[in-house]
C-alpha positions, -999 to +999 in steps of 0.1 A: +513-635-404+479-623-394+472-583-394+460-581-360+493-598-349+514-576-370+497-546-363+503-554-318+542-564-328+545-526-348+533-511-320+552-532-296+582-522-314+575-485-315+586-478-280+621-484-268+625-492-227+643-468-211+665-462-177+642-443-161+655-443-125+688-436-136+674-402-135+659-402-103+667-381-070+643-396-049+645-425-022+619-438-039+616-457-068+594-463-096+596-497-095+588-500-055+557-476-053+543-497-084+543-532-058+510-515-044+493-527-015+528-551-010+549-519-003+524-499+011+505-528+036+471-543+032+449-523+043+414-530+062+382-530+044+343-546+048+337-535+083+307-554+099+294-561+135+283-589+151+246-586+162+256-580+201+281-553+195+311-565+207+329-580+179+342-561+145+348-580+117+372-568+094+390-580+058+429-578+062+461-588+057+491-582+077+510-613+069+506-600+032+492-634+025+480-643-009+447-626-005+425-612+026+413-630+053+384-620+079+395-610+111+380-598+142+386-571+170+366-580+209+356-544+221+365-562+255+392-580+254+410-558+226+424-586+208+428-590+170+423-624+158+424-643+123+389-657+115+393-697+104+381-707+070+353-726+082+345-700+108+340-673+085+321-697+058+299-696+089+295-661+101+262-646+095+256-627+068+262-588+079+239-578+042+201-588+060+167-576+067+152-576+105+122-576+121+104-546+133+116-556+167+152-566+154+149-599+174+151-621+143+170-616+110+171-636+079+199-637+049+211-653+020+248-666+023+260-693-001+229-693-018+212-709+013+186-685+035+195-683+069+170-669+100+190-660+129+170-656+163+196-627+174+187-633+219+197-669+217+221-664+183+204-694+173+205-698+132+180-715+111+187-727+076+155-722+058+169-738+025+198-765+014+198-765-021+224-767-051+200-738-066+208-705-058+180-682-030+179-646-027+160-617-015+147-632+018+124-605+034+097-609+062+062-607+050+023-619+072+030-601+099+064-609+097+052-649+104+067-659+070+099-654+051+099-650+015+124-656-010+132-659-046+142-692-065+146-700-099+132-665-106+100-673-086+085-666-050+083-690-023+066-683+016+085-705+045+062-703+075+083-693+104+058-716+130+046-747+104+082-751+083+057-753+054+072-738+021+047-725-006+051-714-040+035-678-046+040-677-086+048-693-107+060-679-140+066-701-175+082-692-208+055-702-233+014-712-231+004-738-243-012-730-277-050-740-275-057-764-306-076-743-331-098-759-356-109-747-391-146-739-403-147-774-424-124-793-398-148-780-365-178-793-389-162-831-389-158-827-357-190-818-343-204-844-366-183-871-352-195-864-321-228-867-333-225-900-353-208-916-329-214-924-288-183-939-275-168-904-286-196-883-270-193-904-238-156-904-236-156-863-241-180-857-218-155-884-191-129-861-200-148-828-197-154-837-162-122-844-154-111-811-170-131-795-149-118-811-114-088-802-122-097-770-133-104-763-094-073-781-084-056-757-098-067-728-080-051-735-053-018-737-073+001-702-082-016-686-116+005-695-147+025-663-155+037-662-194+066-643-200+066-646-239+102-645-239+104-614-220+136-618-186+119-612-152+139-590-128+125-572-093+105-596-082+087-584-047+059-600-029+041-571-007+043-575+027+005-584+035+010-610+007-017-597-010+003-589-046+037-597-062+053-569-084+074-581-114+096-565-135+095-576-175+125-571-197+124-566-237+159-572-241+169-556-275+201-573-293+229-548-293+268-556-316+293-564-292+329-560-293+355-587-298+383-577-282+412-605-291+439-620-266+471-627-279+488-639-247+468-668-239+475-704-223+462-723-257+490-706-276+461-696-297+445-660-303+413-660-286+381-637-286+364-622-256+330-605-261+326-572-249+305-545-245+284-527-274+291-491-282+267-458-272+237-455-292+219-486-281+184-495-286+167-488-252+153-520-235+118-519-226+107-520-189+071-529-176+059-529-140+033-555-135+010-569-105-002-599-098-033-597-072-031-635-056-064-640-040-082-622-079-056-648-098-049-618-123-025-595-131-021-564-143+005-538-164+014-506-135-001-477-160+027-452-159+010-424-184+005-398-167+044-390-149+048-356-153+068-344-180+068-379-201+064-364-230+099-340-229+114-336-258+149-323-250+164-286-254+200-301-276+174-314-304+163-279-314+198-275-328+186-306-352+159-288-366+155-311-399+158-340-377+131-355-363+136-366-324+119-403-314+118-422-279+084-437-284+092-451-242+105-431-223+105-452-195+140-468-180+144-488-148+118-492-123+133-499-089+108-507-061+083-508-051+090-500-012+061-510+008+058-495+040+052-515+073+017-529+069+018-530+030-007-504+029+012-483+008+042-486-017+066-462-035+083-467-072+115-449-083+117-447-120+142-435-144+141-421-180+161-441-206+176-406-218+182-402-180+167-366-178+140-375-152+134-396-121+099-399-108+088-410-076+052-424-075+030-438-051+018-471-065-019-478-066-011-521-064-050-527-062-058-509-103-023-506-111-022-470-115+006-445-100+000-410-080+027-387-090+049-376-056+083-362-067+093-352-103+131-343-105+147-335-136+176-316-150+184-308-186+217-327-189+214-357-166+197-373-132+224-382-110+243-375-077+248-389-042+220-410-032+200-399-064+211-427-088+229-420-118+257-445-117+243-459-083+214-467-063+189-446-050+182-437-016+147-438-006+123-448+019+093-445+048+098-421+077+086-438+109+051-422+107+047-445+079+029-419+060+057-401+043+085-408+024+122-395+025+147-391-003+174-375-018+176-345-045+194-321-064+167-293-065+189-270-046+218-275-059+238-301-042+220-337-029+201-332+001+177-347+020+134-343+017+105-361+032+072-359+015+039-365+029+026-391+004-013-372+009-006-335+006+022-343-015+040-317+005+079-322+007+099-303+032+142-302+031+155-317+059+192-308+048+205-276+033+235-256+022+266-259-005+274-294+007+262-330-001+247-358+019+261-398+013+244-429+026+217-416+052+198-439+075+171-436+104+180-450+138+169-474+157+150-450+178+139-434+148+140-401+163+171-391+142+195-396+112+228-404+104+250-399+073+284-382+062+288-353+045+314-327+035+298-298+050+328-284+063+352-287+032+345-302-001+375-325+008+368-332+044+341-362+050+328-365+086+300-388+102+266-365+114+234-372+131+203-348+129+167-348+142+145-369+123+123-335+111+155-318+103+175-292+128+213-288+134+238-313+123+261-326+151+289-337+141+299-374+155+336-381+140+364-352+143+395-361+126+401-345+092+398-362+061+377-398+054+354-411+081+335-440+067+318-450+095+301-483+109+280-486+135+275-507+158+237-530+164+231-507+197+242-479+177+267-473+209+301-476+188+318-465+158+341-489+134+358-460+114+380-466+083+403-432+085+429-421+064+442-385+058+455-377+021+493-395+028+482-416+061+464-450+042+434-463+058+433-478+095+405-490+116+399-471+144+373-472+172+348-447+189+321-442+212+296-429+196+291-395+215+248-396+211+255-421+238+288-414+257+292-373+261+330-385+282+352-407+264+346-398+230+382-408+221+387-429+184+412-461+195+432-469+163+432-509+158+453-519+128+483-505+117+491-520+085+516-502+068+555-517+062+589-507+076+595-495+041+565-479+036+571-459+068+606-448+062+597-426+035+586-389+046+554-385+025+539-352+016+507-338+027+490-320-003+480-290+000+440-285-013+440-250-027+414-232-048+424-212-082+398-189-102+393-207-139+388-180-165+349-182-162+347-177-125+346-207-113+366-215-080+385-246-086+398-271-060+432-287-067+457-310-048+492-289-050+527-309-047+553-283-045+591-291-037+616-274-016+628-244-035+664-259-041+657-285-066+625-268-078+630-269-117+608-246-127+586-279-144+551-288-137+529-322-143+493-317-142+477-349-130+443-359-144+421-382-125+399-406-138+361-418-139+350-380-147+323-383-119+351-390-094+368-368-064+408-365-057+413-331-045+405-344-014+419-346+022+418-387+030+439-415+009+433-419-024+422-445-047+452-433-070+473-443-041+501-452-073+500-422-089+498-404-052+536-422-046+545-411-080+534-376-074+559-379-040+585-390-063+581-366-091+585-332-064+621-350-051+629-343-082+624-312-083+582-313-106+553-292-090+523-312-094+489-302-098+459-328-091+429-309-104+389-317-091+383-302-131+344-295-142+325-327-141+343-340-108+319-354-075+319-336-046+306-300-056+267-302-064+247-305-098+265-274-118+297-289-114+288-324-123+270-313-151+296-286-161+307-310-195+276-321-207+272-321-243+311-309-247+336-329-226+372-317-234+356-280-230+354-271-192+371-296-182+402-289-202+400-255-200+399-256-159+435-278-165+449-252-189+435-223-159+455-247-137+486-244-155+484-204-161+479-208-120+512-225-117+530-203-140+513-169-127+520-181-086+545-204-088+568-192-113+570-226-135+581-222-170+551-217-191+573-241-216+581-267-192+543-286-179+533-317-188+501-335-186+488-374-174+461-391-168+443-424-174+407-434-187+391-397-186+422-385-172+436-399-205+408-387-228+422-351-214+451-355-218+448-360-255+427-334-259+451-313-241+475-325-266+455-319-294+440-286-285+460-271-263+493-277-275+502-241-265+497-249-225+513-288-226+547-295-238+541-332-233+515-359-225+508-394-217+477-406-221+470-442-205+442-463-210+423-434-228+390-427-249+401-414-279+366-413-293+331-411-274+308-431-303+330-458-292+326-461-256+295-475-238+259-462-236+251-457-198+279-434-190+282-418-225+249-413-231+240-395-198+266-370-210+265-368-245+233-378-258+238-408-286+251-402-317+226-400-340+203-378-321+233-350-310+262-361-333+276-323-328+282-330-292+301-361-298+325-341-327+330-316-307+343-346-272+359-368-289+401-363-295+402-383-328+385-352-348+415-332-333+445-353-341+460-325-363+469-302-333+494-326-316+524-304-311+544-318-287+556-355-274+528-375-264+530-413-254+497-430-253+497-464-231+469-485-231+465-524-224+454-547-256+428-564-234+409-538-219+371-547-223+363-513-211+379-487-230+388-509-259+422-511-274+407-506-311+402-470-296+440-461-297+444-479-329+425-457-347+440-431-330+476-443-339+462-446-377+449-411-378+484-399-363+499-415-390+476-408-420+481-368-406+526-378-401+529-367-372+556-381-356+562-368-321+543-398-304+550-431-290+531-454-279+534-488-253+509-516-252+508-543-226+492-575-242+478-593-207+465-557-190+426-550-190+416-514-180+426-517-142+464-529-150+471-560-123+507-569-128+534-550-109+557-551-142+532-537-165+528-506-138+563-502-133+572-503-172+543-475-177+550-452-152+591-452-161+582-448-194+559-414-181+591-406-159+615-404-189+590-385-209+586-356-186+622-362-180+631-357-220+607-336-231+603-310-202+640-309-187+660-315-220+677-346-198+690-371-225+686-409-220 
């Protein structure tokens, strides 16, 4: 039998099923909570407007169908209706650029672009093609649209229907023939000897030559020499396209094998490399149409380039190389007229972010903004694991964006001549998704400026002033407005009321009726019957100062048994100690569940969690499993100090980071947790991948102390009490070969107070209703057995 095989049936058999719910004094049961969206309701998502503001579309599914379908609500007529098939094929695209005067749109749908002339709704398809068309944006005055195909520009003239090609970029040139000293002699000679050859040469020479002009009026051959082209943007006068080049370096993958296939076979899926990889190389370049040239964007003289980071001075016998600093250059963001054009660009060790002011004529940058941070760039609207926000303020002469300088992300314009920025937002709360309005005398975006927990909808004066606040009901307001910028489509939920779609006036506009109207209601009868539990978001004081937020489950004093779980959430960068419904809507039910019988449960926003400004997310960097553990272990003295639990009786969970934790709970803190189960976790950060790891960690072999120090494997020895690890044998993001050689190391050190489940058809995100059902009675019987003595 192959190893591989043998090794998954060992491990199969090292866990027994139990009978979990025979246990259980809740209503509730494990296997219920764990159909999802089927017992809770489908809920509403992808809000969009139509372009005259009385229509909401919506996905949904209140006939729990076999997937979503796109519906609609009429602001009028208040009706909900199901959107056909070929209707919503149809539907213009709500992801599209305007014109200045928002009269016209254009959009890619179905790999087509579309131009929609919004007065008469009439739609034009620009394109019909079995190739795929992106990127359509209005350039000449906003007389042409331009698009990519086939990763190269094309112009359709909005007047003639004519389509021209802008470049026109080619793998390889052709190699000029190259003659040696003796061969050029026999040639020359031939020529001379003979005067059929001369004549014909001379034929040909000419016709070289016409064609030679011919061609300028083609687009100028670009040679890629094998490098990918990515970002492509012609500028709005037409006047240059920007390009992105791509050194790809080759990376090992991962195989990560499937045992449970339909061949019957085992089969290999390619996955991901681990941290440490060799940056790729990134070059900006222009290419000046009417000149027929182009050009590399000179990028050295950012500020700071040079940085050689603090962690390497603990390396002192090591010598520290990144030759390029330069990552991923997003942009550039013309303004109106084209005159003027902003870059964003990242380092590949993801220290710094520049914002630059692109000289497209000489290809040479002005340094605007310089924002960097010691551990890593990152935050709302700052990039990091998303997108940057950034962009013109209507005077066209200065910029806005978003920084943590302060503290927490807020929001700075920047006059691109004095190069003088001004913050337009301020205080110990953080700004998501701003936009300008239509007017663009003012802003919107949400923020949590009331409670770290509490998201509400805000506009301001375009130079900055007092927020007003536009949304009022406590928790998530994630809000959509409508075209006329007269309504608000608002996905609410509270922290144990799921999301519903509700509508408002917005009250810029309507100082009366500012009433939200809820639309859906999508939860079930058996959903509904169950009483569920508003947390309560408290605050403890870790041992270092720090004020930490928490979700607190507690149960009615007579069952109370004196246990505790501490619930770790996942990502890292992620929020759950919040007041709106969560994205761990499962482990939320389970949480319910676990206080009917009698748990307290903590739900901890631990060191390294969104929501609280740069120290926070930054509070693990180069140790994770050090603040962030000890602020769970603070969380458990909490519950023993306040809430009398038995210092002897809390347990710990999580999965991905929240599983990481919970074995280095396990392993270092075997004191504080009498149990664990760790599901879907890293058990060692050299394995994992290089954007997130490296952001926090370094790589490595540049700050290998940092990765000893993170990663649970090194810390096997200290396991204590019963831990179950659970992890799914297809998971192409934390890779099951993680736990594997955690299991080995377990049992090279005999310990044998572990168990562990695998589920051979689960990737990282478990998908089948069994598979979460079989884990989570497996974590009931474990907290069960090992914190209340209860015997199977």
């Amino acid at each position: 039998m192959p190893k591989k095989i043998l090794l998954s049936l060992l491990l199969l058999a090292n866990f027994f099923v139990t009978k979990a719910q025979d246990n259980n004094a809740s209503a509730l049961s494990i296997k219920q909570i764990m159909q999802g969206d089927d017992f809770i309701g489908h809920l509403p998502s992808n809000v969009h407007w139509s372009e005259n503001s009385n229509t909401i579309y919506f996905n949904w599914n209140p006939e729990q169908a076999f997937s979503d379908s796109l519906y609609t609500y009429h602001t009028t007529t208040k009706e909900i209706k199901k959107v056909s098939f070929e209707d919503a094929y149809n539907i213009p695209s709500s992801r599209a650029t305007y014109n200045t005067t928002k009269s016209k749109k254009i959009y890619s749908k179905h790999g087509d672009v579309f131009l929609m002339d919004i007065p008469s709704k009439k739609i034009t398809q620009i394109t019909n093609t079995q190739a795929y068309e992106s990127q359509p944006h209005f350039t000449n005055n906003e007389e042409h649209v331009a698009y990519v195909l086939n990763n190269n520009i094309y112009t359709w003239d909005l007047h003639t229907g004519v389509t021209k090609q802008i470049t026109n970029f080619t793998s390889t040139k052709d190699k000029e023939e190259h003659r040696s000293e003796k061969d050029e002699w026999l040639y020359q000679d031939q020529l001379g000897l003979f005067d059929v050859l001369k004549t014909r040469k001379a034929k040909q020479d000419q016709q070289d030559l016409l064609y030679d002009k011919a061609d300028l009026k083609k687009p100028l051959p670009i040679y890629t020499d094998g490098k990918s082209i990515s970002n492509l943007q012609l500028s709005p006068n037409e006047n240059y396209v920007t390009y992105l080049t791509i050194k790809r370096e080759k990376n090992k993958g991962t195989i990560t094998p499937h045992y449970v296939t339909e061949s019957g076979y085992t089969e290999d899926q390619k996955t991901r490399s681990k941290v440490g990889d060799a940056p790729d190389t990134y070059e900006l370049h222009v290419y000046d149409i009417a000149n027929r040239k182009t050009y590399p964007v000179v990028l050295d003289n950012l500020e700071g380039l040079d940085y050689i980071p603090e962690y390497t001075k603990e390396y002192p016998d090591k010598d520290y190389k990144n030759d390029n600093r330069i990552g991923y250059i997003s942009g550039p963001v013309w303004n109106t007229d084209g005159s003027k054009a902003i870059l964003n660009i990242n380092a590949n060790d993801y220290k710094d972010r520049w914002i630059v002011l692109l000289n497209a004529e000489d290809g040479t940058i002005t340094n605007l903004n310089h924002q960097h941070n010691e551990a890593w760039i990152a935050g709302p609207g700052i990039g990091g694991y998303g997108s940057s926000e950034l962009g013109w303020m209507p005077d066209q002469k200065s910029i806005w964006f978003q920084s943590e300088v302060s503290g927490y992300s807020h929001l700075y314009s920047l006059n691109t001549s004095s190069k003088k920025a001004k913050a337009l937002t301020s205080g110990n709360f953080e700004i998501y998704d701003p936009f300008i309005s239509n007017d663009k005398k003012h802003w919107y975006f949400t923020a949590n400026k009331n409670h770290p927990g509490d998201r509400q909808f805000y506009s301001m004066r375009i130079n900055g002033g007092k927020l007003k606040q536009l949304t009022d009901k406590v928790g998530g307001n994630a809000v959509t407005l409508s075209p006329d910028e007269t309504q608000m489509a608002i996905l609410y939920s509270y922290s144990n009321v799921p999301t519903e779609l509700f509508l408002k006036p917005n009250p810029l506009f309507s100082t009366t009726n500012t009433k939200a109207i809820q639309i859906t209601n999508s939860t079930t009868d058996a959903f509904n019957a169950y009483a569920w539990r508003a947390p309560k978001v408290i605050t403890f004081t870790a041992t270092d100062g720090a004020e930490v937020h928490a979700r607190l489950y507690n149960p009615d004093a007579k069952v109370k048994n004196k246990a505790a779980v501490i619930f770790v959430h996942g990502a890292g960068y992620l929020q759950n100690a919040h007041q709106w419904w969560s994205v761990y809507y499962r482990e939320y039910m389970f949480h319910n569940l676990l206080v009917d019988n009698g748990y307290t449960v903590l739900d901890i926003d631990y060191r390294g969690s969104a929501g609280y400004g740069s120290a926070w997310r930054t509070g693990i960097y180069r140790h994770m499993g050090g603040k962030d553990l000890s602020d769970q272990v603070d969380g458990a003295a909490y519950l023993v100090k306040e809430l009398g639990i038995d210092k002897d009786k809390v347990g710990i969970y999580g999965g991905s980071y929240g599983g990481f934790i919970t074995l280095m709970g396990m392993f270092n803190e075997a004191d504080t947790f009498a149990a664990g189960a760790a599901i879907r976790s890293v058990g060692d950060w050299a394995a994992y991948n290089h954007g997130y790891t490296a952001r926090i960690l370094n790589t490595p072999v540049t700050d290998s102390l940092a990765y000893r120090r993170s990663s649970p494997i090194y810390f096997a020895d200290g396991l204590k009490g019963d831990l179950l690890i659970l992890h799914g044998m297809v998971d192409d993001n934390v890779h099951f070969q993680d736990m594997v050689r955690v299991s080995q190391r377990l049992i090279e050190l005999g310990k044998t107070n572990w168990e562990m489940a695998v589920y051979p058809v689960e990737r990282h995100g478990f998908v089948e209703p069994s598979s979460w059902t079989d884990e989570y009675n497996r974590i009931f019987t474990l907290f069960n057995k090992s914190l209340l003595q209860i015997k199977d």
